[in-house]
C-alpha positions as CSV (number, residue, x, y, z in Angstrom):
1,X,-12.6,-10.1,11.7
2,X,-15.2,-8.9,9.1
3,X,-15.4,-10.7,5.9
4,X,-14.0,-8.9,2.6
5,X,-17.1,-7.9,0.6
6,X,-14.3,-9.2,-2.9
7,X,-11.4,-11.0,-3.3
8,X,-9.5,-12.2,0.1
9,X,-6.6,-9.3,1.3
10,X,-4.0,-12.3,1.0
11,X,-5.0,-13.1,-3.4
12,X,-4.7,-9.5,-4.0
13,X,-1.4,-9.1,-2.3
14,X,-0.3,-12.1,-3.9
15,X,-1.4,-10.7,-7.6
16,X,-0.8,-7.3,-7.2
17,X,2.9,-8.5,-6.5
18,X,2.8,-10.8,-9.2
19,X,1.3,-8.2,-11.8
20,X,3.2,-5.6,-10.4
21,X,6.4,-7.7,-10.9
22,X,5.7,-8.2,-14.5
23,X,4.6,-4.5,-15.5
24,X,8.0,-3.7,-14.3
25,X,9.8,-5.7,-16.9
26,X,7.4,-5.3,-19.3
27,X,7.5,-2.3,-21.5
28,X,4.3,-1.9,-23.0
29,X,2.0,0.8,-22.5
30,X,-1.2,-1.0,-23.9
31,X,-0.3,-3.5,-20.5
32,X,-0.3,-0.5,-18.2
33,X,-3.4,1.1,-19.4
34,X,-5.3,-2.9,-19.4
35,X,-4.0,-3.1,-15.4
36,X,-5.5,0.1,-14.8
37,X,-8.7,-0.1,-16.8
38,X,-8.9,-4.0,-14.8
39,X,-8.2,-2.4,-11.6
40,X,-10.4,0.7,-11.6
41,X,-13.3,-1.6,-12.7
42,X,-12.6,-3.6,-9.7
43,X,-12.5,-0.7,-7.3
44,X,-16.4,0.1,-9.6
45,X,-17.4,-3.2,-8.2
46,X,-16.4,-3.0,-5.1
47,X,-17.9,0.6,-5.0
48,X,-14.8,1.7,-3.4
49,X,-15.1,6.0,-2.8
50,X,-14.8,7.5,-6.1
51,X,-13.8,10.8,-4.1
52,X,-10.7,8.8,-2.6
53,X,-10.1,7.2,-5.9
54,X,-10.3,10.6,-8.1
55,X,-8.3,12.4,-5.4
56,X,-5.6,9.8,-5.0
57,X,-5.2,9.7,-8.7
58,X,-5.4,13.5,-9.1
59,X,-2.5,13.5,-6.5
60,X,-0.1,11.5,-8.6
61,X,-0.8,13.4,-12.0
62,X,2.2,15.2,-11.4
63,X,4.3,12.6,-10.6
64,X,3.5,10.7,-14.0
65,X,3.7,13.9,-15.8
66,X,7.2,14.0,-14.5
67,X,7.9,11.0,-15.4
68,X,6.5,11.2,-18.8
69,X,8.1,15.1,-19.2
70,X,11.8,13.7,-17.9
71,X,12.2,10.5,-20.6
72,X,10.4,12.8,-23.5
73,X,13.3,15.3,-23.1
74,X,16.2,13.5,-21.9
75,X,15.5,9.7,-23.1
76,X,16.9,8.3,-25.9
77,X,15.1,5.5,-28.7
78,X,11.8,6.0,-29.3
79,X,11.3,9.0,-25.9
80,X,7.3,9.1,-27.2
81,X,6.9,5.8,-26.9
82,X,9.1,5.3,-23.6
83,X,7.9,8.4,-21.9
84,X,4.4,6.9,-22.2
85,X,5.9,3.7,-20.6
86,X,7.1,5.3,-17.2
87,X,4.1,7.7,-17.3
88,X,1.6,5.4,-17.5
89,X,3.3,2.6,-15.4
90,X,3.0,5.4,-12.3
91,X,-0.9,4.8,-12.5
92,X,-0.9,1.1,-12.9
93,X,1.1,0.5,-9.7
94,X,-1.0,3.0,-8.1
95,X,-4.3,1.4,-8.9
96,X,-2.8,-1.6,-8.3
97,X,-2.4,-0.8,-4.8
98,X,-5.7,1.1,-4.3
99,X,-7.6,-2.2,-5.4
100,X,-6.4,-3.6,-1.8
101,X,-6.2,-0.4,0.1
102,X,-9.7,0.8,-0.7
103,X,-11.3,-2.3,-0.3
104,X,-9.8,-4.1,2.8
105,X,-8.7,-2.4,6.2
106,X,-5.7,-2.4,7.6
107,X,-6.7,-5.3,10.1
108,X,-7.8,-7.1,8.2
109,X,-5.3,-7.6,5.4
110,X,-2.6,-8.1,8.2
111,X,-4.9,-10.8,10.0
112,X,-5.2,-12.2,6.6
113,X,-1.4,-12.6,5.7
114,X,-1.2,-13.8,9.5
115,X,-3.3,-16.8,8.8
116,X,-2.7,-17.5,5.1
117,X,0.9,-16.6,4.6
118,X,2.6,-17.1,8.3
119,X,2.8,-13.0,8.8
120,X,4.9,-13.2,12.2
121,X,2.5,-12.2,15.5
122,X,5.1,-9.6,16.6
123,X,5.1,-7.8,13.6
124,X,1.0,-8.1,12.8
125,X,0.0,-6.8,16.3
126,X,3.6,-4.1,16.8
127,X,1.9,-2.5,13.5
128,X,-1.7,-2.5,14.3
129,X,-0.4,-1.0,17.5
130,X,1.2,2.0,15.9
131,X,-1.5,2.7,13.5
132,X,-4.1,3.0,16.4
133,X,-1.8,5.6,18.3
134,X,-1.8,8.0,14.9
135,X,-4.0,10.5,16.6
136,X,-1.8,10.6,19.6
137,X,1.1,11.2,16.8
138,X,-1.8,14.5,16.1
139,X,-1.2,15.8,19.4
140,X,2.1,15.2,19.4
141,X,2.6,17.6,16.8
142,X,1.0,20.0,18.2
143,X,2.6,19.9,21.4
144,X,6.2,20.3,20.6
145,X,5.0,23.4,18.5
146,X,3.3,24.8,22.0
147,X,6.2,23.7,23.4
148,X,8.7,25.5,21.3
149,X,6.5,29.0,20.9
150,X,6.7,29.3,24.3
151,X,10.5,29.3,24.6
152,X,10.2,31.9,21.4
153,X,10.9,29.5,18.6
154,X,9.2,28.3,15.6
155,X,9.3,24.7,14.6
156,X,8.0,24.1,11.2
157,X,7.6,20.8,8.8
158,X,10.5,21.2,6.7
159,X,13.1,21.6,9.9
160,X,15.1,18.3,11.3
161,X,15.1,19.6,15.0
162,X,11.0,19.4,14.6
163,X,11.3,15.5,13.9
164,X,13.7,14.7,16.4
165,X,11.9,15.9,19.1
166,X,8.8,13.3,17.6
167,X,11.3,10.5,17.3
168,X,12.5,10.9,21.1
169,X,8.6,10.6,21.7
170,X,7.8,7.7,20.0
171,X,10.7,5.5,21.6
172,X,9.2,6.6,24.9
173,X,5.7,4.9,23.1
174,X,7.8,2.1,21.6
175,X,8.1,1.1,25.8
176,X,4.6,1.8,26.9
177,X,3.3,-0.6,23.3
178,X,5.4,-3.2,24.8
179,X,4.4,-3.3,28.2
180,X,0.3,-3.1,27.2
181,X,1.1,-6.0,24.8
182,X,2.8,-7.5,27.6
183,X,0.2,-6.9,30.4
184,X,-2.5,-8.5,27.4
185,X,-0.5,-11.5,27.4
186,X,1.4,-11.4,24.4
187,X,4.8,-13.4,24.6
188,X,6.9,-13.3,21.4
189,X,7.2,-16.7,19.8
190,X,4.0,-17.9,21.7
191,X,1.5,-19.9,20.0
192,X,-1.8,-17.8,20.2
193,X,-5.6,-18.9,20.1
194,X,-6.7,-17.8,16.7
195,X,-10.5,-16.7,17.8
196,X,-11.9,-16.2,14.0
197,X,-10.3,-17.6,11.0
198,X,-11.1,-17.1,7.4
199,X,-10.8,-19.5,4.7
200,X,-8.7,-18.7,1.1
201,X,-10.7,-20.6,-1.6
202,X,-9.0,-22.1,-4.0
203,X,-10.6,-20.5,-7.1
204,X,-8.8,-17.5,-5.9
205,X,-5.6,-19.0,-6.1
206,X,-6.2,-20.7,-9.2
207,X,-7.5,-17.1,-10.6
208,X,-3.9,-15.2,-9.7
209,X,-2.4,-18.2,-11.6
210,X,-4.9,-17.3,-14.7
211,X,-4.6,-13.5,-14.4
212,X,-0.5,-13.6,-14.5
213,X,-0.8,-16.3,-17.2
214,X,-2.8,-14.5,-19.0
215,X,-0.8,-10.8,-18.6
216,X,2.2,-12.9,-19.2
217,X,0.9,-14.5,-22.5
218,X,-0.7,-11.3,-24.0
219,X,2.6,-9.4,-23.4
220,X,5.4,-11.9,-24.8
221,X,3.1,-13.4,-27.2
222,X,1.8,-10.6,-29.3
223,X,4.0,-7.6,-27.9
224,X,1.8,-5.0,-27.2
225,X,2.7,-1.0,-28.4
């Protein structure tokens, strides 16, 4: 398992719950705009795509301008200041997440809360499983739409008959993932030979202790607009 070029996947899971715990009891929209100045400066030194980044967060513009519209016109109390709350709280959680998604793989992070936080085998190798047969889900897709134009029918997204049809074919995958995993020598409840294993310094603990201290003693202490 490649080493993360930052912080390990299991401290940012571990503070981006933590933060993201806090910012939702929190009201504050100074808080909101410091976790996502903090975690797009992160992503900078990471040099995590900006493409990704700026498309990601040009894809939820609309959502936090519904959220903002919605509690400006129907809140009640202060709607500016509230409607600036819930709009700007959609971007922190989203940046949030993007400081691990951008920056760490999807094997790794599991492998990571595997070793560091007891992430049961089952469930770290059933999900890496399905993630490497999305571009078999691709053909999928494209086969029950041949399928169906040739008995004169057109199956489109927004129909439930189209993704019943894919569910039926991924419980016949759900059998053939258990018998590779199976035939590789997986047994459920097994110990397993760990072949790398990455150590979690404890700086990086003791820094998710700071951050959330000090999030937690800027917001109650001085109250933030």
């Amino acid at each position: 398992m490649h080493k993360s070029r930052g912080l390990n996947p299991t401290t940012l899971v571990l503070l981006i719950i933590s933060i993201g715990l806090c910012t939702s009891f929190i009201r504050s929209v100074t808080m909101n705009v410091a976790v996502i100045i903090c975690s797009l400066a992160y992503l900078v030194l990471q040099r995590a795509s900006f493409r990704k980044t700026a498309l990601i967060l040009l894809i939820a513009l609309p959502l936090a301008m519904g959220s903002w519209l919605s509690f400006y016109f129907f809140g009640t109390g202060d709607r500016w200041h509230v409607a600036w709350i819930y709009g700007s709280r959609v971007f922190a959680y989203l940046t949030l997440a993007l400081t691990l998604t951008l920056t760490a793989s999807a094997k790794m992070i599991l492998f990571s809360l595997h070793e560091h936080l007891r992430l049961s085998n089952t469930f770290v190798y059933g999900v890496l499983a399905a993630l490497n047969m999305f571009h078999r889900l691709r053909s999928a897709f494209q086969q029950v739409r041949y399928s169906a134009m040739l008995r004169g029918r057109a199956y489109h997204f927004w129909q439930p008959r189209f993704y019943l049809r894919l569910i039926i074919i991924a419980l016949n995958w759900s059998g053939d993932l258990a018998m590779a995993m199976t035939s590789q020598g997986f047994t459920e409840g097994a110990d397993r030979t760990e072949l790398t294993r990455e150590s979690l310094p404890w700086w990086q603990l003791l820094l998710v202790v700071m951050l959330l201290g000090a999030y937690l003693g800027v917001a109650l202490g001085t109250h933030p607009w």
